[in-house]
N, CA and C atoms as an extended XYZ file, in Angstrom:
291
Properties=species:S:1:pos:R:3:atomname:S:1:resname:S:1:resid:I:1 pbc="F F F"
N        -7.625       17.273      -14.427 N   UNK     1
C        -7.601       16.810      -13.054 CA  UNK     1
C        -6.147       16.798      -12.568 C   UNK     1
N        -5.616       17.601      -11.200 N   UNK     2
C        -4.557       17.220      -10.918 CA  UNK     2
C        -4.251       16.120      -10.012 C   UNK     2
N        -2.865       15.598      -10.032 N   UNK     3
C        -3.029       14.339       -8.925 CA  UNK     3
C        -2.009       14.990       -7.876 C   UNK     3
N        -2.557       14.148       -7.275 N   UNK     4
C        -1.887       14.638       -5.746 CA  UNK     4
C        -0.598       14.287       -5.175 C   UNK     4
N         0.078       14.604       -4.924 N   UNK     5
C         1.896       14.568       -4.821 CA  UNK     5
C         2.260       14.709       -3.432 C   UNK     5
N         1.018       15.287       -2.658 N   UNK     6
C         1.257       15.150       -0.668 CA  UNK     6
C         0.382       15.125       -0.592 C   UNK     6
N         0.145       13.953        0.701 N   UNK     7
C        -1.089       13.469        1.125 CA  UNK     7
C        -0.379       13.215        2.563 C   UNK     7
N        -1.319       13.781        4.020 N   UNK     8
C        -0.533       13.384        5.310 CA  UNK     8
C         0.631       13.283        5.757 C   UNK     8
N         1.594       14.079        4.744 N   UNK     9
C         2.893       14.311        5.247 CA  UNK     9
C         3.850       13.684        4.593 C   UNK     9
N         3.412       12.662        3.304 N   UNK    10
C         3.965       11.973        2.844 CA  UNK    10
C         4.056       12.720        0.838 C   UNK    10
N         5.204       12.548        0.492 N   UNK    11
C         5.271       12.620       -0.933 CA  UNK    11
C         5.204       11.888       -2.210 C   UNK    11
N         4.591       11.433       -3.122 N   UNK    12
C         4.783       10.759       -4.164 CA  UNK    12
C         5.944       10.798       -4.640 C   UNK    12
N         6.300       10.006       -5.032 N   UNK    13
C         7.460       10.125       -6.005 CA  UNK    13
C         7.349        9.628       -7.533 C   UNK    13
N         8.250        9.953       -8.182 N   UNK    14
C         8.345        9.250       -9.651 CA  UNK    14
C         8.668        7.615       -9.811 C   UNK    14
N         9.000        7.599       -8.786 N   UNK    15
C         9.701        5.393       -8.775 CA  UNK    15
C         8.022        4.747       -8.738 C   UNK    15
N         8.493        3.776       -9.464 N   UNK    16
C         7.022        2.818       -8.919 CA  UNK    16
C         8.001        1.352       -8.754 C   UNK    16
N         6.865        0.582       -8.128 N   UNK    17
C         7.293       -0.470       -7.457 CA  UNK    17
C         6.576       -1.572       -7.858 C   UNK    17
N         6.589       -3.057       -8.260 N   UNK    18
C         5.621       -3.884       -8.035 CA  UNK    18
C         5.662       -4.735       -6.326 C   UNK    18
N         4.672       -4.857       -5.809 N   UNK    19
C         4.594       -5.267       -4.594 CA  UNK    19
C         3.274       -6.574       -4.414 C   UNK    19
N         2.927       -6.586       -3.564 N   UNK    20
C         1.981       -7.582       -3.370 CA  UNK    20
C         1.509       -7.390       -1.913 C   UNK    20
N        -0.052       -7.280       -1.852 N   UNK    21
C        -0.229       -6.937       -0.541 CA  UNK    21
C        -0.696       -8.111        0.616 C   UNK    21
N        -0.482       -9.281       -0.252 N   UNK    22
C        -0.819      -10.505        0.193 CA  UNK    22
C        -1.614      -10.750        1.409 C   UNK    22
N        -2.820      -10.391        0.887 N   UNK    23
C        -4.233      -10.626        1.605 CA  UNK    23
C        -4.566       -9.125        2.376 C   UNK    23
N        -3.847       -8.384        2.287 N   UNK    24
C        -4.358       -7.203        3.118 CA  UNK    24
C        -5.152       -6.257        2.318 C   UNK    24
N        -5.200       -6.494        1.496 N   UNK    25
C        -6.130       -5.778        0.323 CA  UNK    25
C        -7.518       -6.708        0.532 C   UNK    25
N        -7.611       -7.766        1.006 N   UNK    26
C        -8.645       -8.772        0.410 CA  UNK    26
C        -9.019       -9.924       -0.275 C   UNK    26
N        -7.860       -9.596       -1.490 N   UNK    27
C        -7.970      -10.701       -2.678 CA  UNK    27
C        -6.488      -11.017       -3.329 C   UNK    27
N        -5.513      -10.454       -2.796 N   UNK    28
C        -3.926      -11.468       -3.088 CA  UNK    28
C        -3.650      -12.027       -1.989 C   UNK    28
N        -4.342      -13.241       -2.087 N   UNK    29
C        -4.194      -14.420       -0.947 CA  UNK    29
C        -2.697      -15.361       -1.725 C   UNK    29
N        -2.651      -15.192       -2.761 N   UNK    30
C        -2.069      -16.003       -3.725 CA  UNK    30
C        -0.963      -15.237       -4.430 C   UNK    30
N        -0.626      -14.281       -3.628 N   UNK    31
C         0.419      -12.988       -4.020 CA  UNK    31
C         0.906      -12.499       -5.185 C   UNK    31
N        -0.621      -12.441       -5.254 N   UNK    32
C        -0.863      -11.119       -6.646 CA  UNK    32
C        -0.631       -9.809       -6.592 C   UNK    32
N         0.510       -9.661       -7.594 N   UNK    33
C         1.123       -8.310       -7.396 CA  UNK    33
C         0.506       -7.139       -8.274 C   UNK    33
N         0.813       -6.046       -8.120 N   UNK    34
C         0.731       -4.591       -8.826 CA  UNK    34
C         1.484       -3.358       -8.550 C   UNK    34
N         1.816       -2.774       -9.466 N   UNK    35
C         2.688       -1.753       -9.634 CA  UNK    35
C         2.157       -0.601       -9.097 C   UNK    35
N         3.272        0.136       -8.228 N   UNK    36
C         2.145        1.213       -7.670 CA  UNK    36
C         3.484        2.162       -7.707 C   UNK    36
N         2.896        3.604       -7.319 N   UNK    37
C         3.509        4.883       -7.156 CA  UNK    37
C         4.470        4.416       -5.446 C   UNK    37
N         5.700        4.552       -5.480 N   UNK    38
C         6.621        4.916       -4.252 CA  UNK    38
C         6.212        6.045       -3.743 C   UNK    38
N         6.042        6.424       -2.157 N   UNK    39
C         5.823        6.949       -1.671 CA  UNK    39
C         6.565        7.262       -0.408 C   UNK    39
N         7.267        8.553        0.652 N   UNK    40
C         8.187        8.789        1.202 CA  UNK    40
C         7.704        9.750        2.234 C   UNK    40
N         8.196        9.558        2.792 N   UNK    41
C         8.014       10.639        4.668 CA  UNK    41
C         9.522       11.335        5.529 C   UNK    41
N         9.266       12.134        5.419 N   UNK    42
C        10.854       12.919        5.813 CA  UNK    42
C        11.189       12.416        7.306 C   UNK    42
N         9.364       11.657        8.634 N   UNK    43
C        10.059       11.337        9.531 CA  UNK    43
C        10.970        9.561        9.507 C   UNK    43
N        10.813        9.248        8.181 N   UNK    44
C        10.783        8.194        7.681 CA  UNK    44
C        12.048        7.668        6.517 C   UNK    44
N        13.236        8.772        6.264 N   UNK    45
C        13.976        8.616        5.123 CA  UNK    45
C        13.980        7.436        4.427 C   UNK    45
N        14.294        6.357        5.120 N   UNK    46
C        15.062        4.954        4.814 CA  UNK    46
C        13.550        4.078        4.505 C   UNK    46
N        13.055        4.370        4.914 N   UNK    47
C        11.321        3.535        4.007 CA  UNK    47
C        11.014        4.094        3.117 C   UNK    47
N        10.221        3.376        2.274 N   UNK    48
C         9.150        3.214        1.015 CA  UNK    48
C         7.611        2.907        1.635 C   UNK    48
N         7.024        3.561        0.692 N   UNK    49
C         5.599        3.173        1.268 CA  UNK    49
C         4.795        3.109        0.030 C   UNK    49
N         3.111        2.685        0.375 N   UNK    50
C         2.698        2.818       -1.336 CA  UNK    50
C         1.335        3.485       -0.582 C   UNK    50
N         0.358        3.820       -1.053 N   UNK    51
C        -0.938        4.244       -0.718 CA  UNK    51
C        -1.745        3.488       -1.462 C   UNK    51
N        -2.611        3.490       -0.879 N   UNK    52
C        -4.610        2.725       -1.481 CA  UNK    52
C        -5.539        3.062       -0.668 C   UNK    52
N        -6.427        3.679       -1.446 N   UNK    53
C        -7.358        3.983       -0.863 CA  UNK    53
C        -8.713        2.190       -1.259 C   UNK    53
N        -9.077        2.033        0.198 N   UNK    54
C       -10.052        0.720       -0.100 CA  UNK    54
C       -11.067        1.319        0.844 C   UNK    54
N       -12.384        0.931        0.008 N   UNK    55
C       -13.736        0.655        0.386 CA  UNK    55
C       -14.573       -0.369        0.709 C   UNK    55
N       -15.416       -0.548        0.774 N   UNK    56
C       -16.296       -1.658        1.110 CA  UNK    56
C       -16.443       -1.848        2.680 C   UNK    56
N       -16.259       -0.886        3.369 N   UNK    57
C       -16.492       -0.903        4.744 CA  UNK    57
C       -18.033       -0.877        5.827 C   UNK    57
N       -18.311       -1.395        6.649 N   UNK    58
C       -19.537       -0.893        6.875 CA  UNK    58
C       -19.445       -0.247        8.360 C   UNK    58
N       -20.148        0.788        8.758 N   UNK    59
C       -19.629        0.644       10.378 CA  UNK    59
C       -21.050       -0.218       11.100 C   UNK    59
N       -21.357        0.435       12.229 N   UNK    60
C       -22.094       -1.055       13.323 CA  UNK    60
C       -23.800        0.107       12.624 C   UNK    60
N       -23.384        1.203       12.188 N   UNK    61
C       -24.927        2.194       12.036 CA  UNK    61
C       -25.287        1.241       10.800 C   UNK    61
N       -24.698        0.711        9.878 N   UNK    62
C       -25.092        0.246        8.383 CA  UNK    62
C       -24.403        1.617        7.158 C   UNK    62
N       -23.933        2.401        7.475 N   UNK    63
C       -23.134        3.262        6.309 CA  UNK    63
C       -21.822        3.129        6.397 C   UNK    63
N       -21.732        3.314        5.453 N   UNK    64
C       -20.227        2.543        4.818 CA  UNK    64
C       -19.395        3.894        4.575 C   UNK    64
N       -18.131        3.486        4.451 N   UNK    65
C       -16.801        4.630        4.433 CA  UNK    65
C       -15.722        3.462        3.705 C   UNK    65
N       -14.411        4.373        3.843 N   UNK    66
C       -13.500        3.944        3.026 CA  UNK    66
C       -12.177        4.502        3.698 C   UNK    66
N       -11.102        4.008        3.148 N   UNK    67
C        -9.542        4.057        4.328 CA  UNK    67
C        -8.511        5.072        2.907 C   UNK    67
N        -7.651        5.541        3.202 N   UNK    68
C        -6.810        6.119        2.741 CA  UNK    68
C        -5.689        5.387        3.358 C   UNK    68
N        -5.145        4.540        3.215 N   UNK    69
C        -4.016        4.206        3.885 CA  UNK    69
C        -2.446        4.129        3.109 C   UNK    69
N        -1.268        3.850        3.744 N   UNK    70
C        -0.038        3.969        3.672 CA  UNK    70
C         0.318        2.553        4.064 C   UNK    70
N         1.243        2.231        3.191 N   UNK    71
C         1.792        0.643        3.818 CA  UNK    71
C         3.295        0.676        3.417 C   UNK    71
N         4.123        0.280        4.439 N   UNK    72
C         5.239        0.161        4.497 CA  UNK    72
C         6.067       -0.952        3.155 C   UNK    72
N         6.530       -0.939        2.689 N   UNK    73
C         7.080       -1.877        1.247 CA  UNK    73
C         8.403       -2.418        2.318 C   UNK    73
N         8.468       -4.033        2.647 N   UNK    74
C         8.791       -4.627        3.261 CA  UNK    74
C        10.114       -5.227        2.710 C   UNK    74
N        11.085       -6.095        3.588 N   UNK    75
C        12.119       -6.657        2.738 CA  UNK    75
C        11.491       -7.990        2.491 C   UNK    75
N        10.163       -8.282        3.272 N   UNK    76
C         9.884      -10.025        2.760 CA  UNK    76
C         9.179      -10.392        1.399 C   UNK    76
N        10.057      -11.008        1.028 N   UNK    77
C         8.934      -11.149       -0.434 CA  UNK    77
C         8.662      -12.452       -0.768 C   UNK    77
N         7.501      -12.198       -1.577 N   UNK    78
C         6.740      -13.077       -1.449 CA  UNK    78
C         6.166      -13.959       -2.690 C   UNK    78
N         5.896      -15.163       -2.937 N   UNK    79
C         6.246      -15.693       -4.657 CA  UNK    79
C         4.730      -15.423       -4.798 C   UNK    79
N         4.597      -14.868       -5.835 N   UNK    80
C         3.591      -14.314       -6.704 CA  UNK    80
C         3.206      -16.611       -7.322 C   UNK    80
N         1.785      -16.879       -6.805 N   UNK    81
C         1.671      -18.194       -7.072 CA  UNK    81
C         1.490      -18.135       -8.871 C   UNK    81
N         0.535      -17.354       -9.444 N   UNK    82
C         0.762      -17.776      -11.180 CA  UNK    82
C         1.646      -17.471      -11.802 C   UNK    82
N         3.121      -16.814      -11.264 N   UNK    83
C         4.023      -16.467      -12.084 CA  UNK    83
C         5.303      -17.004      -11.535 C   UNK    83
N         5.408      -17.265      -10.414 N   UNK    84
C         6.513      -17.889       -9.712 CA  UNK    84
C         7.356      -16.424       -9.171 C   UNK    84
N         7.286      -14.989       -9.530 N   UNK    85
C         7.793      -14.284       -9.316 CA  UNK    85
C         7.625      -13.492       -8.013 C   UNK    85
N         9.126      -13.489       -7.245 N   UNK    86
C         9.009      -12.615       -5.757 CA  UNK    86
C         8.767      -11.505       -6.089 C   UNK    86
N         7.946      -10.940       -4.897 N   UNK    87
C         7.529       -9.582       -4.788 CA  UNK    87
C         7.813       -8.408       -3.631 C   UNK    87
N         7.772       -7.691       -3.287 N   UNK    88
C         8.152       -7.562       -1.798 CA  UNK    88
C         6.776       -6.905       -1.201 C   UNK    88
N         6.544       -7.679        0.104 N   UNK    89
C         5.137       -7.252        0.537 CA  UNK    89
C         5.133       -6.289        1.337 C   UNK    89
N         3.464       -5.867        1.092 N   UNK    90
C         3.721       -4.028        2.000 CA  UNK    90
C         2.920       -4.959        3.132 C   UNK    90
N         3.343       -3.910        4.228 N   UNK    91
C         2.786       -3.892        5.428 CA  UNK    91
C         2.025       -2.975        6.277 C   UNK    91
N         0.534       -3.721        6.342 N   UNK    92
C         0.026       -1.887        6.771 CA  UNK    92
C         0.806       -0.826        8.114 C   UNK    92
N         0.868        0.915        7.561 N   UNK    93
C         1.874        1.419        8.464 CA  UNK    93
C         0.562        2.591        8.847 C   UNK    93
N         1.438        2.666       10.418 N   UNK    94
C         0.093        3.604       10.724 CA  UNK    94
C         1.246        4.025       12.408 C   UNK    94
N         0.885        5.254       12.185 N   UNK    95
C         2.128        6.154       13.040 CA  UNK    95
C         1.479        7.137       13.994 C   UNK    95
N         1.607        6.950       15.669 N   UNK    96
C         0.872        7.967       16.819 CA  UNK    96
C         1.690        8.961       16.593 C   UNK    96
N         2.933        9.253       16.269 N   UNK    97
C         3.609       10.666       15.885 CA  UNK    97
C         2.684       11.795       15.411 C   UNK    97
């Protein structure tokens, strides 16, 4: 299986990051972190971003879909509550360009 290295204009990179998406995922209300792949945009030099794809969606018909999204890796960070450790939180990013 290969993995994918451009997705929407954006590149993977080799850096990974731990972050915390503190509640925008769903379930780090309590800023539970995880390590993810850095991710980069040429209209974008000076940001970081991470990707996740999340499901569990329904629309108003009753069938369900799922998001591919990009989130900006923020300077605010945020204390991870069972470890005491800051994190820096992503922010969902989404661009009319």
């Amino acid at each position: 299986m290969t993995q994918t290295t451009e997705k929407y204009g954006f590149t993977k990179t080799n850096e990974k990051i731990t972050v915390t998406f503190n509640g925008w995922d769903g379930k780090s209300y309590d800023g539970e972190s995880r390590r993810m792949a850095v991710w980069t945009h040429p209209n974008h030099p000076e940001k970081k971003f991470v990707n996740k794809k999340q499901g569990g969606f329904e629309r108003i018909d009753g069938t369900h879909y799922s998001i591919d999204a990009f989130f900006t890796v923020t300077d605010h960070m945020v204390i991870e509550k069972a470890t005491g450790i800051a994190h820096p939180e992503v922010d969902y990013y989404w661009s009319a360009e």
